[in-house]
Structures are given as C-alpha cells and as structure tokens.
C-alpha positions in Angstrom: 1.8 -21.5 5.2 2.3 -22.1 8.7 5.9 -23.2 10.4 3.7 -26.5 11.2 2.9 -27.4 7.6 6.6 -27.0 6.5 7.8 -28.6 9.2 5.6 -31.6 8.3 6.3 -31.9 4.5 8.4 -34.7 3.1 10.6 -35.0 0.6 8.3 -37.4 -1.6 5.8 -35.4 -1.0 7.8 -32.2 -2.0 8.8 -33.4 -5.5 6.3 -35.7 -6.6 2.7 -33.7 -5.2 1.8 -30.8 -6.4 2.8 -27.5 -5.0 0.5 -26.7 -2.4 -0.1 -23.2 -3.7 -3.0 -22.4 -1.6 -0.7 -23.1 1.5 2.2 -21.2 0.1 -0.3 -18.2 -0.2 -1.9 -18.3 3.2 -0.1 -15.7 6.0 2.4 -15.0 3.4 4.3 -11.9 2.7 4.1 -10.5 -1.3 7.1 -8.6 -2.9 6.6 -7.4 -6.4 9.8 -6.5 -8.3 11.7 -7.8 -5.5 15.0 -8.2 -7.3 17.5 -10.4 -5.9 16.5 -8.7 -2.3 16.5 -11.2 0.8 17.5 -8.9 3.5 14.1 -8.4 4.3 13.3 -12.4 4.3 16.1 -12.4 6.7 14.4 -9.6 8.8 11.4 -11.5 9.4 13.4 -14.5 9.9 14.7 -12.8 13.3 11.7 -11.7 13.9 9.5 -14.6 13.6 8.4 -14.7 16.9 6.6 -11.1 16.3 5.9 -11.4 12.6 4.7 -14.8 12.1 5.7 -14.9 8.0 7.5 -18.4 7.1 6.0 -18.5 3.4 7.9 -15.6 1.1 6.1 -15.1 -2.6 8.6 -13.0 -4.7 8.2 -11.6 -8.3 10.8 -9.6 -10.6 10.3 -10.1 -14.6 13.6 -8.6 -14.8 15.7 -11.9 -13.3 16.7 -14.7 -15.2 16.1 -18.3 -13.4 19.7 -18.6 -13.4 20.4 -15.6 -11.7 18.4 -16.5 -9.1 19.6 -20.2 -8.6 23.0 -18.5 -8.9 22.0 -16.3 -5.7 19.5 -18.7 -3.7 21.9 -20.1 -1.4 23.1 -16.8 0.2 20.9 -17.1 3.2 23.2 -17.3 6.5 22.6 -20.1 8.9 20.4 -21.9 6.4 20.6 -24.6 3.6 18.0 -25.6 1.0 16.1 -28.4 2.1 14.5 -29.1 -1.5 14.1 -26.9 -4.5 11.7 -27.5 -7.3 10.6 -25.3 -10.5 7.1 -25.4 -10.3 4.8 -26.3 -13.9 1.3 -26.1 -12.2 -1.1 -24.5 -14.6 -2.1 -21.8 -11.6 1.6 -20.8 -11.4 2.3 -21.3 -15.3 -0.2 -19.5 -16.6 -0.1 -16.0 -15.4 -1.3 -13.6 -17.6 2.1 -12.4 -19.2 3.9 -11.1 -22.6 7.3 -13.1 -22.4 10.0 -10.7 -22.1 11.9 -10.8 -25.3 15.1 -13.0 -23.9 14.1 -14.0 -20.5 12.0 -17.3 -19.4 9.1 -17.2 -17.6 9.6 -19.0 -14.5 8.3 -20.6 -11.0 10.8 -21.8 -8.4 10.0 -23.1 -5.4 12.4 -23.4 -2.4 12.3 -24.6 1.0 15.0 -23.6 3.4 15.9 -25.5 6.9 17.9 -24.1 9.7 21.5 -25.3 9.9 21.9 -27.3 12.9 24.2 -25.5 16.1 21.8 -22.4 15.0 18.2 -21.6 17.4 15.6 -19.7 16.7 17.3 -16.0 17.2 18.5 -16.6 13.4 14.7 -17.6 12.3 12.2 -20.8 12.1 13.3 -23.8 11.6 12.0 -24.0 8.0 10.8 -21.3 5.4 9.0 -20.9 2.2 9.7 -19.1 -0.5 8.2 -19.1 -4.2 10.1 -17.3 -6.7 8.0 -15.8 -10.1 10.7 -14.2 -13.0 11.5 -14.0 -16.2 8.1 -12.6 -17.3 6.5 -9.3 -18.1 4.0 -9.5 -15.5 2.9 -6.7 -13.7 2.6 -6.5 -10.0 -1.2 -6.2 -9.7 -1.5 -9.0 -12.4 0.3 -11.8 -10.0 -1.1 -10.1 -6.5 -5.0 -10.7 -8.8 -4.0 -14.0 -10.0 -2.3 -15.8 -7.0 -4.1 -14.0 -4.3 -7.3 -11.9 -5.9 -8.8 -15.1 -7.5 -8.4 -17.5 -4.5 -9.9 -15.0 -2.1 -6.9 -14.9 -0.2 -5.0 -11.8 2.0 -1.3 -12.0 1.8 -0.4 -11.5 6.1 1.8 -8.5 4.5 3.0 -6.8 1.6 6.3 -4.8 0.3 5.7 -1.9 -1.4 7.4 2.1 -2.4 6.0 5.5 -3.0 3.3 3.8 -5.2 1.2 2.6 -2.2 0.3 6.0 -1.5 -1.5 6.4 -4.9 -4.9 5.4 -4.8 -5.5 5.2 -8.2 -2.6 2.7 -8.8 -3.5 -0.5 -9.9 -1.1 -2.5 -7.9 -2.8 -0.2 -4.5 -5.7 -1.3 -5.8 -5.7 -4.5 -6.3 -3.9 -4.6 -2.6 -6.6 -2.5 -0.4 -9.8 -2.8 -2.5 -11.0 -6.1 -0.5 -9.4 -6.8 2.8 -5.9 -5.1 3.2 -3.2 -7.2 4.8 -2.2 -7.0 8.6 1.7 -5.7 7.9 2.9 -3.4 5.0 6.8 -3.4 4.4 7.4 0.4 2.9 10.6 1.0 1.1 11.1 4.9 1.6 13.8 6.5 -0.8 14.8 8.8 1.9 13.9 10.7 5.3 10.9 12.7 3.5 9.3 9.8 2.0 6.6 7.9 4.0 3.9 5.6 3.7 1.0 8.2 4.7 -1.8 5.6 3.3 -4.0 7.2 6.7 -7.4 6.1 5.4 -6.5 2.7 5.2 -5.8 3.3 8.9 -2.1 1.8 9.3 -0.6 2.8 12.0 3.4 2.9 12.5 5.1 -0.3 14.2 8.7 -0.5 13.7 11.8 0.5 11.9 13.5 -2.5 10.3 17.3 -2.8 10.0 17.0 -3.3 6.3 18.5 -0.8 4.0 18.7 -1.1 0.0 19.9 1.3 -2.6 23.0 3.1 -3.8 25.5 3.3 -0.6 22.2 2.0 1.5 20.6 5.0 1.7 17.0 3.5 1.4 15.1 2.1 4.4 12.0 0.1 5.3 9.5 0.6 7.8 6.6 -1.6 9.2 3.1 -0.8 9.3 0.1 -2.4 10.8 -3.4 -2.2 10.5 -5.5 -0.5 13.0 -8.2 -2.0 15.3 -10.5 0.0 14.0 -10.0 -0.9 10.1 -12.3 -3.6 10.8 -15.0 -1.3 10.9 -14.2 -0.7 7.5 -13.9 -4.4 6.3 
C-alpha cells in the first residue's frame, strides 16, 4: 500500500468498505511470529525515505487480541487514526487449528502522525494488519495472503531459518520471486543471513535489538542486480 492510498482513505470508507487486502499486501513488509515487536515498524518509520514500507502484515498465533489492543497504542509520535477487526472471508479463513484458548483474529490499524512531528519520526500515515490467536504457521499465511494473489511482500523478517533451504517458510518466501529487503534477526555476532545464492547483498545495520538484555540484532539485506537473471 502506498503512503498515497493511506493518505487518501476516509473514515466511511475505512469502516464500512471492505479491507482493501490486495493494497495492504502490495510493497509490504511480512513478519511471522512477530510477537508484540514494533521496534522494527518504528525503524522503517525513520527510514521511510530509504525503505519505502508504510503497509506492516504481522502474525503471532501465540497473542491474544487483547494483548495486542492492550499494546497497539505504544507507537511514539503517533495515534490511531481508525482500527477495525477485519471478518473478510480472505483474512478469516486461513487454513488454521484454533489454538486451544486463544481466538483467531484479524485487526486492522491505521496510524497518523501526531501533529508538531515531521517526517524524521516516519510517514504521515501507516498500515498495519495484525493476524493472532491461531495456530497458523508462517508459510501457511506468507501462501495464503501473498502466494495465492501472486503478490511479493517489498520485504520480509526472518531468523536462522532463512538460511535453510529446505524450510517451508524459505520456501514458500524464495521459490517465486524473492522480495527486495530481508530483515534478519541474528542471535548473536556468529549468526548471519548467508542465503548467497539468493544473491542478497549486505545494506545496513538497523538500530533494533530484541532478546534477553538486547543482545539480538537485525540486519538489512537487499537483493542483487543480478538476481534478475535468476527471476
């Protein structure tokens, strides 16, 4: 979804269409078992002028919906503009086994800059569409949102498992046309993203750290020129 798109939606149209999920997909950045993580929403945020990502699709089977309405409005220098849960059979129908005491839910929230703030703190708007409460795997939402549509997320999040081939969430990321940026959560110093035949090339550090004592970071990956000659 582009800055443009947000920028032009109206309430009315918000609550009473329905979710544009083809939009919400389009240039947007995936994070499977995401937890309640938004530091690295706020990265790109700061660095929208380089990244480009306003539209945020987050998943976790482990979160309740009310533990994440109880944490959606911890973004600095933004309030939510509208919030919706979203009943649309493409969103609702997931393939998933319930989890035994957690809902299966869709939430969709749009953020807007506080006034008095500019644009070194982010867009003025952003996206992002919230999946929980279900036993869904990673590769099953990535397949269903994206794989079925035909559409390539602009970037992906991702640990140790991206370097696995044979991993069905790797797979279903890189088997058709891999996305531009890859977020990589390393454990530690001696853990990289070393997918070299997908031909990703090293771009940045980002000042995001998770873990116990924040001992985790994240780096940024883009794809090489020549990976079109692959694609």
């Amino acid at each position: 979804m582009t800055l443009e798109q947000l920028m032009a939606l109206r309430p009315h149209q918000f609550y009473l269409e329905r979710t544009p999920l083809d939009q919400l997909l389009t240039d947007s950045l995936y994070y499977p078992d995401c937890g309640l993580d938004g530091e690295i929403i706020r990265y790109c945020n700061t660095h929208f002028g380089l990244i480009g990502i306003c539209s945020f699709v987050l998943a976790d089977f482990n979160k309740t919906e009310a533990q994440f309405l109880d944490g959606m409005d911890s973004f600095r220098h933004y309030q939510i503009w509208a919030t919706k849960s979203c009943y649309d059979a493409e969103i609702r129908d997931l393939p998933a086994s319930l989890h035994p005491t957690h809902s299966h839910f869709a939430r969709w929230t749009v953020y807007q800059r506080m006034s008095g703030y500019g644009e070194e703190v982010g867009p003025d708007r952003f996206s992002l569409l919230f999946l929980g409460g279900a036993r869904v795997s990673a590769e099953s939402v990535f397949n269903e949102l994206y794989g079925s549509r035909g559409v390539t997320p602009k970037a992906v999040v991702g640990d140790s498992r991206l370097n696995d081939e044979n991993d069905p969430y790797t797979d279903a990321v890189f088997n058709r046309i891999p996305p531009e940026l890859v977020f990589y959560k390393a454990q530690n110093e001696e853990d990289e993203f070393d997918m070299v035949p997908m031909l990703y090339d090293f771009e940045s550090a980002a000042d995001v750290h998770f873990g116990p004592g924040g001992q985790g970071n994240v780096t940024i990956w883009r794809i090489s020129p020549e990976a079109d000659d692959r694609y």
